[in-house]
C-alpha positions, 0 to 999 in steps of 0.5 A, a space after each residue: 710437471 709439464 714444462 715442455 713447450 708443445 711446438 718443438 721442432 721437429 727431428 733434427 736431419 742432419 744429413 739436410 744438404 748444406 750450399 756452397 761451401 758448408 757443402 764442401 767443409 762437410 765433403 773435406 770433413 769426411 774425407 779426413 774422418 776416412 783418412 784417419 781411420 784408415 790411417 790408425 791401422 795402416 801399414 803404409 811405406 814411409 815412403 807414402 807417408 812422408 809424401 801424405 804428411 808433406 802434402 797435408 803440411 802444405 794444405 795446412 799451410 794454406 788454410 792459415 793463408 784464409 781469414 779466420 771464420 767470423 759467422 758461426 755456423 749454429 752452435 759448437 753444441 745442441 744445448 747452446 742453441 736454443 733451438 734444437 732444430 738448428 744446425 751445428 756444424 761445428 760440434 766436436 761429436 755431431 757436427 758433419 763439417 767437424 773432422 773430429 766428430 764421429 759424428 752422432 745423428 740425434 732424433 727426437 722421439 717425443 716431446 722429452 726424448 730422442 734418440 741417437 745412433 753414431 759408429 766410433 771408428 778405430 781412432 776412439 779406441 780405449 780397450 782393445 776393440 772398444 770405445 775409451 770411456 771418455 767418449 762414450 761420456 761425451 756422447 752422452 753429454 751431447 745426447 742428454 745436451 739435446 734434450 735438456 734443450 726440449 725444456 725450453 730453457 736450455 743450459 750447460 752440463 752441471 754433473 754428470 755421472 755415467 755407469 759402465 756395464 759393459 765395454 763399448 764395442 768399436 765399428 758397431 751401431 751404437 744406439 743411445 736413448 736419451 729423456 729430460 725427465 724434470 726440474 727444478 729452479 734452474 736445474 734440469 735433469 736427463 737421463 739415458 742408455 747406450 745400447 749395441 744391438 740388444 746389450 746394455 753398455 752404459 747408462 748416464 744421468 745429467 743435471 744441466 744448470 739453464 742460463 739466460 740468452 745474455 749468459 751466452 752472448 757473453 760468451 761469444 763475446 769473450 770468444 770473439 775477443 780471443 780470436 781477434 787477439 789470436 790474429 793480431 
């Protein structure tokens, strides 16, 4: 069946430059990225140490000082947005203002699939050298979450199952490919594989369950709700 709208947007750029501030969040995102991972393997004095983490404290101390961020930035995930051509900052595995984020650039490759690459550093490590499991399965949950979104009806993660063929190199180009592949009712199915260089080192299926725009406006609005009891 064919129920892929024929004007999806076009690839996703996610080193489009962002003004202002946005600007400045990727920048200091960036930053800690660096400095975890060279934190992880680091040797330093306690000496230097202790003077980092007492300034990283006071930093800490002053970012609580400003209020809370009320405009979402796009969506914490690809397959919330709807639109898969927005920006999503804030995502945990793609966002570039995210210190968290590896961060996964995804392409799109055709009216069903995408493409994309991503280099976990030294603090995603599980095995000795490798990626830990557990994010190489939220890599996939986020690429397949992409193109679960070229359906036009985008949802949320129902199952997902991935199969290890090898173990995840660290420090490498990871290369995952991903399409939505059908339907049916509200489910909707992905499937992909990681791939560093020419070896196969996993491979995903995903069955998103698609919910109607008023599903996740409920959402953020329970989210909006705990934030505001967060600061009261």
């Amino acid at each position: 069946m064919s129920d892929v709208p024929a004007d999806r947007p076009s690839p996703w750029d996610i080193s489009k430059e962002e003004p202002g501030k946005w600007k400045q969040k990727r920048r200091l995102a960036d930053a800690m990225r660096r400095v975890i991972e060279r934190l992880m393997p680091s040797d330093a004095p306690e000496d230097e140490l202790r003077r980092a983490a007492e300034a990283l404290e006071r930093y800490a101390d002053n970012l609580k000082a400003h209020p809370r961020l009320r405009y979402s930035h796009g969506f914490a995930e690809s397959a919330n947005a709807g639109d898969v051509g927005a920006f999503f900052d804030q995502s945990p595995l793609i966002g570039l203002a995210n210190p968290l984020a590896p961060p996964i650039a995804i392409e799109k490759t055709g009216p069903r699939s995408a493409t994309g690459t991503v280099t976990f550093g030294s603090a995603y490590e599980g095995p000795p050298g490798h990626v830990h499991g557990g994010f190489v399965a939220a890599a996939f949950d986020e690429v397949l979450g992409f193109v679960q979104s070229l359906s036009g009806r985008p949802g949320m993660t129902g199952t997902l199952t991935v199969r290890y063929r090898k173990p995840t190199p660290l420090h490498t180009e990871l290369r995952f490919e991903a399409a939505y592949t059908g339907s049916e009712r509200r489910k909707l199915f992905t499937e992909g594989r990681v791939f560093a260089g020419e070896t196969l080192c996993a491979e995903a299926e995903g069955v998103f369950v698609s919910y109607g725009r008023e599903r996740f406006e409920h959402l953020e609005a329970r989210r909006a709700e705990r934030e505001a009891q967060r600061e009261g």
